[in-house]
C-alpha positions in Angstrom: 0.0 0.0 0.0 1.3 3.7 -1.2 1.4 6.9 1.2 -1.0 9.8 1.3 -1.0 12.5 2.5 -4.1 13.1 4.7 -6.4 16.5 4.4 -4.9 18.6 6.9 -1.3 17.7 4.6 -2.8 18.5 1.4 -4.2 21.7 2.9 -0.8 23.2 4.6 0.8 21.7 1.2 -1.1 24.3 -0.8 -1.3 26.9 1.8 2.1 26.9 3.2 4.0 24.9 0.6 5.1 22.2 2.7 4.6 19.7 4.7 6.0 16.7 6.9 5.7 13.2 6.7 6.6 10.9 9.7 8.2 7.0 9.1 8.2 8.1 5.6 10.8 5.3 5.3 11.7 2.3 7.5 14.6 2.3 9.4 15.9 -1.0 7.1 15.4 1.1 3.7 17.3 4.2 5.9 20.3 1.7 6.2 20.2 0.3 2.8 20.5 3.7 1.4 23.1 4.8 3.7 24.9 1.6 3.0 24.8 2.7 -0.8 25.7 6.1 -0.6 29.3 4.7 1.1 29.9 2.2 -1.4 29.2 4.9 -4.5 31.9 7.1 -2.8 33.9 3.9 -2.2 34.5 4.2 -5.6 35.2 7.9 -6.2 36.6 9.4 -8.5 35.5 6.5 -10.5 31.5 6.9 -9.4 30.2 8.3 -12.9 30.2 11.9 -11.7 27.8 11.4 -8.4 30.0 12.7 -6.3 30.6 16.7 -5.3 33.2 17.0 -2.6 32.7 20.1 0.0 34.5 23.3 -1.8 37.2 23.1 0.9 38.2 19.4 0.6 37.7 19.9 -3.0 40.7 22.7 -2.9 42.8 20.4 -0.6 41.7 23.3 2.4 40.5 20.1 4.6 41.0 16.8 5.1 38.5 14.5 6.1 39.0 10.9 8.0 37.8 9.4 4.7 36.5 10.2 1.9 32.8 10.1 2.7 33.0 12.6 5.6 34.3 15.4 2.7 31.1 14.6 0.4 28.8 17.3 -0.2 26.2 15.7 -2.0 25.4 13.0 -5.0 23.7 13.6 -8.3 21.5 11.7 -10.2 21.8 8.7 -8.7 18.4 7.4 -9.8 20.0 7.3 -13.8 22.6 5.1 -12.5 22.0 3.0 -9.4 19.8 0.3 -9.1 18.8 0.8 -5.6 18.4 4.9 -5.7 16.3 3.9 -9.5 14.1 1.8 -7.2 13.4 4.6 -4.8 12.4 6.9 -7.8 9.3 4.0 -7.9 8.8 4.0 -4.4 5.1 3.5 -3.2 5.1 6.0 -0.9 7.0 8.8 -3.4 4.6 7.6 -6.0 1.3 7.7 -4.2 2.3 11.2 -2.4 3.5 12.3 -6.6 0.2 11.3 -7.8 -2.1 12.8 -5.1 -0.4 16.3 -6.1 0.5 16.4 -9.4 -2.4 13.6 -11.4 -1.3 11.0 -13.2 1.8 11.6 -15.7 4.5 13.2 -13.8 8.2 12.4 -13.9 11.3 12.4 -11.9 13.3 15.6 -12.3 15.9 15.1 -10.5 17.7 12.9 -7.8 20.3 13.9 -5.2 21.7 13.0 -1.9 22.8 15.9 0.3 25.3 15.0 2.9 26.1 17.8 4.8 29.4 16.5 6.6 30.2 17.3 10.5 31.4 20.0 11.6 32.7 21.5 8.1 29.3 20.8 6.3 28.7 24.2 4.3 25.5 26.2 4.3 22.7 25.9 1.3 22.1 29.5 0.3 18.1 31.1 0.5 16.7 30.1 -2.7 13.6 28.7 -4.7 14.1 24.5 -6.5 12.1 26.1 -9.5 14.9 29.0 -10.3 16.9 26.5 -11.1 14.4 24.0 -13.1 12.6 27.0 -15.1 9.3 25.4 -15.5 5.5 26.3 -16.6 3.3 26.2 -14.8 5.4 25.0 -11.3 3.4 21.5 -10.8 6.9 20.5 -9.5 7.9 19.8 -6.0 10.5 17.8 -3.9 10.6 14.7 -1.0 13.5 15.7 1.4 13.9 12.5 3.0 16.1 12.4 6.4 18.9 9.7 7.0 19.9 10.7 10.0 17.7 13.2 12.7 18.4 16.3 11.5 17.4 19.8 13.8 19.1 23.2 13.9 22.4 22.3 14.9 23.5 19.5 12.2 21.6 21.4 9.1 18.1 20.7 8.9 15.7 22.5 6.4 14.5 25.9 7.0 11.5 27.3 4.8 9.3 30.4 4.7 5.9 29.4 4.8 3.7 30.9 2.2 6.0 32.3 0.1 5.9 29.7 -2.8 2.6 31.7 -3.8 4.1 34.5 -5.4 5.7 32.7 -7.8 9.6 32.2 -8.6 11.8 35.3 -7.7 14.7 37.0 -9.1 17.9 35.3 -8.0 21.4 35.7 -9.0 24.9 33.7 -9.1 25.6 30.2 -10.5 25.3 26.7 -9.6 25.0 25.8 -5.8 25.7 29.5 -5.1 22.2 30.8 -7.1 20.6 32.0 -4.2 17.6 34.7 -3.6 18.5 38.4 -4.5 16.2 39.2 -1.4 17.1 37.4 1.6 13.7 36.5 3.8 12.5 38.4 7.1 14.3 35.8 10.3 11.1 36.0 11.9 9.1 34.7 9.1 11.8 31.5 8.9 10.4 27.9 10.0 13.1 25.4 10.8 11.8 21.9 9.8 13.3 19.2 12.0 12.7 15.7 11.4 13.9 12.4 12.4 15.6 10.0 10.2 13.3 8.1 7.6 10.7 10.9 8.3 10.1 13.1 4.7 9.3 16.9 3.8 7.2 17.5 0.8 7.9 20.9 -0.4 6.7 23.2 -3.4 9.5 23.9 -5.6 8.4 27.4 -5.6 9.2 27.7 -1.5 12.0 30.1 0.0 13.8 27.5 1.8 17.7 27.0 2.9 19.9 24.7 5.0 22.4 26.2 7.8 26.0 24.6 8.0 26.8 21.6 10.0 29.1 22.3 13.3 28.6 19.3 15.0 30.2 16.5 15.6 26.6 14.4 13.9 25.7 13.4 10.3 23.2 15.2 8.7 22.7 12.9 5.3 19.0 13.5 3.0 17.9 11.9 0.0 16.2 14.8 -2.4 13.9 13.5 -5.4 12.0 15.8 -7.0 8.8 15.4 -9.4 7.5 16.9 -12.1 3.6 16.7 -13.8 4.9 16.4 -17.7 2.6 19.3 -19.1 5.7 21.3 -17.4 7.5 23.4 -20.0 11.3 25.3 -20.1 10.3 29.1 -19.5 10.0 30.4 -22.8 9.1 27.2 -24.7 5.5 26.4 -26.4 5.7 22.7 -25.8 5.9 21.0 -22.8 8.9 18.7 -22.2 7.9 15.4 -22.6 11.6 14.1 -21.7 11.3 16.7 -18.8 14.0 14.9 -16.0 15.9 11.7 -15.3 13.4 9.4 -15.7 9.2 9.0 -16.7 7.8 7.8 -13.5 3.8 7.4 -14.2 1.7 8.2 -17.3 2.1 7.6 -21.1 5.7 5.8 -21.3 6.5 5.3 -17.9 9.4 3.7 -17.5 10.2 0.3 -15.1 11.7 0.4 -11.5 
């Protein structure tokens, strides 16, 4: 049997643009994926170009105990593992996928964000869909915990409501494309959540992750979803190829 989210979830999803999921995932499937994400950076730099290191162990600044504790975060593991594929089909991703965005939607994009102790770096304040660029925004994201994550270790902040005006000017480049307007503090909600328990957030929301001092993990898996009417800003036609791989709908693909 697949998740939903219940009425009261549905309702702060669309008000607020988020909202939690507890025991989301077992605490088995927590371990599996843990257990994965070691043996893919086992392999760096021969990993297919999952892993990102942090900036400073990158530039040889820091070194970590191993190689693992220096990881930033993994990309698109769903287009080349065979575990993180089979969490793209997951019955609780897919049910929660087609309660909000019908029943042809892809996956956009797959990540794990690992946010190392004590040197893990800060997520700038910015919105999912300035970097997707898509029409109408029927996208949004699972941030799935691996290990509890609260204020100290990283977890995610958000601004509640603010997805409803729409995507926002931001400027920089790649992981530093961040909000040209940083948010009011008092309107900030940090999100805290225990491991295998999920956020399900608009890709539209002001939201941001603080750096890791502690001496704690702070890993997340990150899949987002997109309904495939989505188009590129300034395209006529919707992108039928939109993302990593065509979950539900007209040539889905298999776990």
């Amino acid at each position: 049997m697949s998740r939903r989210l219940n009425d009261d979830q549905v309702q702060q999803f669309r008000e607020d643009g988020y909202c939690s999921v507890a025991e989301f995932l077992t605490a088995a499937e927590v371990e599996e994926i843990c257990t994965e994400i070691t043996a893919i950076v086992e392999r760096y730099p021969d990993d297919g170009g999952m892993v990102q290191l942090e900036p400073a162990v990158a530039a040889g600044e820091i070194s970590p105990e191993r190689t693992e504790l220096g990881v930033r975060k993994l990309m698109s593991m769903a287009t080349q593992n065979p575990l993180f594929r089979r969490i793209g089909f997951h019955p609780n991703v897919v049910g929660i996928a087609r309660q909000l965005l019908g029943p042809d939607f892809s996956l956009l994009q797959s990540m794990a964000l690992m946010k190392p102790p004590r040197f893990g770096t800060p997520k700038v304040w910015h919105q999912d869909n300035a970097y997707f660029g898509l029409e109408p925004a029927d996208v949004f994201g699972f941030w799935v915990a691996c290990d509890d994550a609260d204020i100290d270790n990283g977890c995610m902040h958000l601004v509640p409501g603010s997805h409803q005006a729409g995507t926002r000017p931001h400027a920089g480049s790649s992981d530093l494309l961040g909000l040209l307007d940083q948010p009011d503090p008092g309107q900030v909600v940090p999100v805290p959540l225990r491991a295998g328990d999920a956020l399900v957030f608009s890709a539209e929301i002001f939201h941001h992750t603080p750096d890791n001092t502690t001496n704690r993990r702070r890993r997340a898996l990150q899949y987002h979803y997109a309904a495939r009417h989505c188009r590129r800003r300034g395209e006529e036609e919707a992108a039928r190829s939109l993302g990593e791989i065509v979950v539900a709908g007209v040539g889905a693909e298999q776990p």
